[in-house]
C-alpha positions, -999 to +999 in steps of 0.1 A: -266+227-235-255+214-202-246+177-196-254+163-161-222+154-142-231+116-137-231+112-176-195+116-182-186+086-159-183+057-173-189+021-158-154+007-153-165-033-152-181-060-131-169-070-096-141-088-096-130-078-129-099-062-141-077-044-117-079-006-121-069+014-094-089+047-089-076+068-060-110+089-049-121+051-043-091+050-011-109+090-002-143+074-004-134+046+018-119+069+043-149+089+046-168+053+055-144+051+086-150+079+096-190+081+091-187+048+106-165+054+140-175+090+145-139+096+148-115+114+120-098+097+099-060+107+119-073+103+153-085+061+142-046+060+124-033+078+157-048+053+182-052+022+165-023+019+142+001+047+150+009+049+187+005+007+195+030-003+163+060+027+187+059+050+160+089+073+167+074+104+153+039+124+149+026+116+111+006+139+095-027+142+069-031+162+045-070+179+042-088+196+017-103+228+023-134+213+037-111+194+062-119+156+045-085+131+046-068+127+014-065+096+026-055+084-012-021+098-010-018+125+017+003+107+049+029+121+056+054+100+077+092+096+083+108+067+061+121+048+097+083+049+107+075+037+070+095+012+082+084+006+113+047-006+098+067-030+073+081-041+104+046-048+123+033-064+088+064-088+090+059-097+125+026-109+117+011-073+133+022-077+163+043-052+186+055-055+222+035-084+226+004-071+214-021-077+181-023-042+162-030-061+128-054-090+125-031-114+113-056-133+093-062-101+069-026-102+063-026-136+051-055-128+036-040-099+012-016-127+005-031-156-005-065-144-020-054-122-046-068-121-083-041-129-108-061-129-138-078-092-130-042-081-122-031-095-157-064-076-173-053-043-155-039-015-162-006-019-142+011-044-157+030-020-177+047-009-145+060-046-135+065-065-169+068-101-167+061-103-126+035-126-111+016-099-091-016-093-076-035-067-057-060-069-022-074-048+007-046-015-006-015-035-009+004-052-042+017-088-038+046-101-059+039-136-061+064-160-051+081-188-026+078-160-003+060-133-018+067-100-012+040-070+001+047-035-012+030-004-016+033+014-042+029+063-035+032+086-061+067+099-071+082+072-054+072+061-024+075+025-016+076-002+016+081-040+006+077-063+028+090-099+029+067-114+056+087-150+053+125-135+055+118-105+072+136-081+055+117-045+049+130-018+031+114+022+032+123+042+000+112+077-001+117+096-035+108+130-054+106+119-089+094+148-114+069+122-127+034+106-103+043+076-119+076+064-140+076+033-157+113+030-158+120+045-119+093+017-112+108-012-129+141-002-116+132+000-077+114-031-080+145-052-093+165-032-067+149-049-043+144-083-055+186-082-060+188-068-022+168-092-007+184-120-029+215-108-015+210-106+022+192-145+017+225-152-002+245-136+025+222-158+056+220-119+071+182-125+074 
């Protein structure tokens, strides 16, 4: 007896529900733009993002055999360019000058986050006891002045503080996709860094 594919899924909730991040969702939407545009998904990054923000290096995407983006978690980047796109995000997305970013969806991912499907999700464990929310790809820490981060397998972060300015790249290896300790730890890293450098008037 064979069960169809489809029957296996199950229906994770209405819209606007819990948060529960599903990675092939980030593929799927990839795919869109580049159904939509004509154009593959590196060469939209490449001109729109990646060469107007004075990235100092060539970035890379990883494929699968078929050549589609793993756009979920396959960019490959130095950490000063990682830094480079906080840098953009705290300027409000703009670079020599010139709008790379619509600065109204950056307020946007700010200030029209869910709280209550972020507190129904599956990812509080990760950041106990933290006002947070999640919009358009990016986590929020809620605050005075909140702080953008995203959050890559084994590791990877950029937060951003978009009132202060400060940004800081980490790039890890951890054995584990996803360590609740490693997690907690970097995240009250930073808060104590940036505390530090308000403390200190360095930003």
């Amino acid at each position: 007896m064979h069960t169809h594919p489809l029957a296996l899924i199950e229906k994770d909730g209405p819209r606007q529900g819990r948060f529960h991040y599903v990675s092939p969702n980030t593929d799927l939407l990839g795919w869109i733009m580049e159904r939509a545009t004509g154009q593959r998904y590196a060469d939209l990054v490449s001109d729109l993002l990646w060469k107007p923000m004075g990235a100092g290096r060539s970035a890379y995407i990883t494929v699968d055999r078929f050549g589609a983006p793993r756009c979920a978690g396959g960019f490959c980047a130095t950490a000063r360019d990682l830094a480079r796109l906080g840098l953009l995000i705290a300027d409000g997305g703009r670079y020599a000058g010139k709008q790379i970013i619509p600065s109204w969806w950056l307020d946007d991912i700010v200030e029209r986050g869910d709280a209550a499907g972020w507190n129904d999700g599956d990812f509080v464990k990760y950041f106990p006891k933290m006002r947070i929310h999640y919009r358009s790809k990016w986590y929020v820490l809620r605050a005075h002045a909140p702080l953008m981060f995203g959050v890559g397998v084994f590791g990877q972060n950029v937060f951003i503080d978009r009132k202060n300015h400060p940004v800081i790249a980490k790039f890890s290896s951890q054995a584990s996709p996803m360590d609740k300790q490693r997690i907690l730890f970097t995240t009250q890293g930073i808060l104590a860094i940036r505390n530090r450098l308000l403390v200190a008037g360095t930003v």
